[in-house]
C-alpha positions in Angstrom: 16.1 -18.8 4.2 16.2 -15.6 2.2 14.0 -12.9 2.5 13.6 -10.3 0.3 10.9 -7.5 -1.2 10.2 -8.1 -4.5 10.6 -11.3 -7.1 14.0 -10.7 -8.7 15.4 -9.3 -5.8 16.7 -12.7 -4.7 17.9 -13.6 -7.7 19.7 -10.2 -8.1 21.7 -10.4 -4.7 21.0 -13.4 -2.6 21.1 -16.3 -5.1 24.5 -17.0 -5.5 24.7 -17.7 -1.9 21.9 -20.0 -1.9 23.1 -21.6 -4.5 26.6 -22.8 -2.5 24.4 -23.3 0.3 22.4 -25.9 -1.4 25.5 -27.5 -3.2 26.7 -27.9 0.5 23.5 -30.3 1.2 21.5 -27.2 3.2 17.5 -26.9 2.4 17.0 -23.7 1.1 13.7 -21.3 1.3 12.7 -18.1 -1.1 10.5 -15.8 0.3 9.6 -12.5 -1.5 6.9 -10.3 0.7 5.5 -8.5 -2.5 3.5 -9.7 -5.5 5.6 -7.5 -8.1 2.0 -5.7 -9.2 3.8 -2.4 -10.3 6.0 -4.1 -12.5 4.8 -3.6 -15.8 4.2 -0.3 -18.3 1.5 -2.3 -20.1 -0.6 -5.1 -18.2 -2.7 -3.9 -15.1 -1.7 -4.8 -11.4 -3.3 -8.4 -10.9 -2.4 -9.6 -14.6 1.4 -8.8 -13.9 1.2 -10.1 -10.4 0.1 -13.2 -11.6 3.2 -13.3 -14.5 5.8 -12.6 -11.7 4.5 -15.1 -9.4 5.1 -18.0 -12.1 8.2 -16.2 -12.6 9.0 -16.4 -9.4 8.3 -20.0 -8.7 10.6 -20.6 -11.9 13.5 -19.1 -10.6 12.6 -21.0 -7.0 12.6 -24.3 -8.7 16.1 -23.3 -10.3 17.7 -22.5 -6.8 16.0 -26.0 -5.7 14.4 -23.8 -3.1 10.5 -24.0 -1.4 9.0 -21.0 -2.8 6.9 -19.1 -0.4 3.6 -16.8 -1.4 3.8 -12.9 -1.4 1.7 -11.2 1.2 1.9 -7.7 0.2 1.7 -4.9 -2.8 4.7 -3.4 -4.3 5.3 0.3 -2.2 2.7 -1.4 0.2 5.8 -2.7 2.7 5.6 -1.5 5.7 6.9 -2.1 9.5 3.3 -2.7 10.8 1.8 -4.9 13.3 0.1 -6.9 11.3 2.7 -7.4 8.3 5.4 -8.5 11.5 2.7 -11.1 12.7 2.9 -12.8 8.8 6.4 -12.4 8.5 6.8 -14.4 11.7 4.6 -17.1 11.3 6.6 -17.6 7.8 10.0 -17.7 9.8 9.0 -20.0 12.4 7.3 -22.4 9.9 10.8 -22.6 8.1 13.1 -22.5 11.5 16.0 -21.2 9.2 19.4 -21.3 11.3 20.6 -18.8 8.5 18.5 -16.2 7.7 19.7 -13.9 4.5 17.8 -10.4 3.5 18.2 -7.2 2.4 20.8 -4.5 3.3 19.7 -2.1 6.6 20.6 0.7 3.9 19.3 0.7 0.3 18.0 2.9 -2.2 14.2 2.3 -1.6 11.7 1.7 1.0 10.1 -1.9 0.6 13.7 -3.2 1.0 14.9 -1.6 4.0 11.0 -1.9 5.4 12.2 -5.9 4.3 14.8 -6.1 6.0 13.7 -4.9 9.1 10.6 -7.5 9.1 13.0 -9.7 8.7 15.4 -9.3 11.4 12.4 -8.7 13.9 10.7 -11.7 12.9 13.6 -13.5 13.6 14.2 -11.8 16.7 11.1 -12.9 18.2 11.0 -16.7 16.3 10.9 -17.3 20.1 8.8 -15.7 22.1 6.0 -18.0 23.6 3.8 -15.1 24.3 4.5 -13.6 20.7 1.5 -14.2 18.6 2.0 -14.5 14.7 -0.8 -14.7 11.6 -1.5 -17.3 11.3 -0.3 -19.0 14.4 2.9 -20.5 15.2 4.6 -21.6 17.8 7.8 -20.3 18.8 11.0 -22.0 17.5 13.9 -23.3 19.4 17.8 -22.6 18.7 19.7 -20.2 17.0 19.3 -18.1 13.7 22.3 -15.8 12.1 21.3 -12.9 9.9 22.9 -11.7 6.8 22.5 -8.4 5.0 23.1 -8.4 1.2 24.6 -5.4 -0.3 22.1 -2.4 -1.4 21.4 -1.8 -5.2 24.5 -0.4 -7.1 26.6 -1.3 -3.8 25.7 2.0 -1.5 23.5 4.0 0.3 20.6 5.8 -0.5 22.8 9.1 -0.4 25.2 7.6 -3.0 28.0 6.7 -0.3 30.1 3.0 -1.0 29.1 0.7 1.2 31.6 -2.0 1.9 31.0 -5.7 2.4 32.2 -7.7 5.9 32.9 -10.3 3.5 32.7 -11.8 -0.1 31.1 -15.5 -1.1 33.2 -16.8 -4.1 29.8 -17.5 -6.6 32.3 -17.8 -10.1 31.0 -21.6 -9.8 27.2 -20.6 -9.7 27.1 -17.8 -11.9 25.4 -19.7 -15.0 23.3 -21.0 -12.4 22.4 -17.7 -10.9 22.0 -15.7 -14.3 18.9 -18.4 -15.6 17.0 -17.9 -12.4 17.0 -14.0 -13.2 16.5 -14.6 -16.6 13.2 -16.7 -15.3 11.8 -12.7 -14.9 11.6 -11.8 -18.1 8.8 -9.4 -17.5 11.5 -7.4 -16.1 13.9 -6.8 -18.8 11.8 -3.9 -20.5 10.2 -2.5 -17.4 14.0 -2.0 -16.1 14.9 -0.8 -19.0 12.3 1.6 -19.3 12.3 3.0 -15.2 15.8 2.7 -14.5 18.1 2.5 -17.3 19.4 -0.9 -16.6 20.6 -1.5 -19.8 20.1 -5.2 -19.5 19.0 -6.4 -15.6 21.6 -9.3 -16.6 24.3 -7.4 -17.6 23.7 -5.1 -15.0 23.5 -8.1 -12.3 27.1 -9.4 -13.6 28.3 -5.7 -13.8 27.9 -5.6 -10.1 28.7 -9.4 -8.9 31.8 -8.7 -10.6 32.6 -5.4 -8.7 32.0 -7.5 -5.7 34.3 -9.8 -6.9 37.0 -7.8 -7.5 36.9 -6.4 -4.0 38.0 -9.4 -2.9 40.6 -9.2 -4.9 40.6 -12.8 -5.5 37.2 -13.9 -6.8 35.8 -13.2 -10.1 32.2 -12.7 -9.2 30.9 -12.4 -5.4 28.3 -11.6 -3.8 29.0 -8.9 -0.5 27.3 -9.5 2.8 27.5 -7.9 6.1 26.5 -10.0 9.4 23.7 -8.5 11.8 25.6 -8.5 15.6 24.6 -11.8 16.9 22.7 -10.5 20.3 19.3 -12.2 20.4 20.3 -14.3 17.6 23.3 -16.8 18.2 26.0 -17.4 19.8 29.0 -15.0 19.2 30.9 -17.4 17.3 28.1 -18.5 14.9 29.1 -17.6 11.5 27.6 -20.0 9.6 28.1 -19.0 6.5 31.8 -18.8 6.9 32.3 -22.8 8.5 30.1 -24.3 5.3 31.6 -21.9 2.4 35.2 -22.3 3.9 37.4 -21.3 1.1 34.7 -19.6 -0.8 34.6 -16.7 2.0 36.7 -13.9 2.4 36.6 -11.4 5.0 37.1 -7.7 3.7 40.1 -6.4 4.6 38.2 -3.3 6.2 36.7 -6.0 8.5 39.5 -7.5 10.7 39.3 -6.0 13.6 35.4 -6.0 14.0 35.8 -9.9 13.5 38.4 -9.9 16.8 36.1 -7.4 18.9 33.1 -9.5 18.4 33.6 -12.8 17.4 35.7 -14.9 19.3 
């Protein structure tokens, strides 16, 4: 399952992943929390909301993953009661065993707000006596969380931020560029906000950065792996036993992988 803030953002980070995941015979979920309604320099809130959700469910059908329905506003994220509750009750209606969001670092709010819905929500996929909205009952077995890398691969103060490891996604990068091309709302509003010069271009610029820190693949996508307390066994890496020789662990990473993995 992948969560992540806004439609695109999947397909910007996460996608590749998904995309070796489903090739490897897993079911695969997409599950953006915000309707993409400040997207746009032209149309008004609910008419661009309502082109990024076909968009989305495009790209969703491309990845061969269950699309999922936004629940919030873009800059309307937040770590609140009630947006945990409906976070949750999505989680437990999937039961993912993997569970891939954004990084605990990035460059704006709804996606580190994101990411910590998501780890909480599966924190708690099985508390009896946790309630969620609408209700759910608590899941059995494990779940191991990923974090993507943040936007332009560092923190929000400009630092480099390193990947654990690197998923070989040369094979899916076609695959991975028409389900960002599905949001082609976004190509001038990028353009316009943030200099992208190109969301495609710039998505390859930086799957190819990853890539090369592998030193062996020629695109990749980086992810980090959340500490597995209250998660999954300490050995759980799934991620690593179905991608096999598509994974590589950052050299950076060794000894953290002894400490804490057996």
């Amino acid at each position: 399952m992948a969560i992540a803030a806004h439609p695109d953002d999947i397909e910007f980070y996460m996608a590749g992943t998904m995309l070796l995941l489903r090739r490897a015979g897993w079911r695969v979920h997409y599950f953006n929390l915000s309707q993409g309604n400040l997207g746009s320099k032209t149309l008004p809130g609910p008419r661009i909301a309502a082109v990024r959700r076909r968009e989305a469910r495009q790209a969703a059908a491309l990845l061969d993953a269950t699309w999922h329905p936004p629940i919030r506003r873009d800059l309307e994220i937040f770590y609140d009661d009630r947006t945990l509750r409906e976070v949750a009750a999505v989680v437990r209606q999937v039961k993912p065993t993997l569970l891939l969001t954004h990084s605990p670092q990035d460059y704006m709010e709804d996606h580190v707000s994101t990411c910590r819905l998501a780890v909480t929500a599966a924190f708690a996929r099985g508390f009896p006596n946790y309630r969620t909205r609408p209700a759910r009952p608590a899941m059995e077995g494990e779940v191991a969380v990923y974090h993507a890398m943040p936007h332009l691969l560092c923190d929000p103060l400009g630092q480099p931020v390193t990947p654990e490891f690197i998923v070989n996604i040369s094979s899916v990068m076609a695959e991975k560029r028409a389900a960002l091309s599905a949001h082609r709302s976004q190509k001038e509003w990028l353009d316009a906000t943030q200099g992208m010069d190109s969301y495609l271009r710039t998505m390859e610029a930086l799957s190819a950065e990853v890539g090369r820190m592998s030193g062996r693949f020629r695109h990749g996508e980086g992810w980090r792996r959340h500490l597995h307390a209250g998660f999954c066994a300490p050995q759980a890496d799934p991620l690593r036993t179905t991608l096999k020789r598509l994974y590589a662990t950052h050299p950076r990473y060794a000894q953290k992988t002894k400490l804490h993995r057996p």
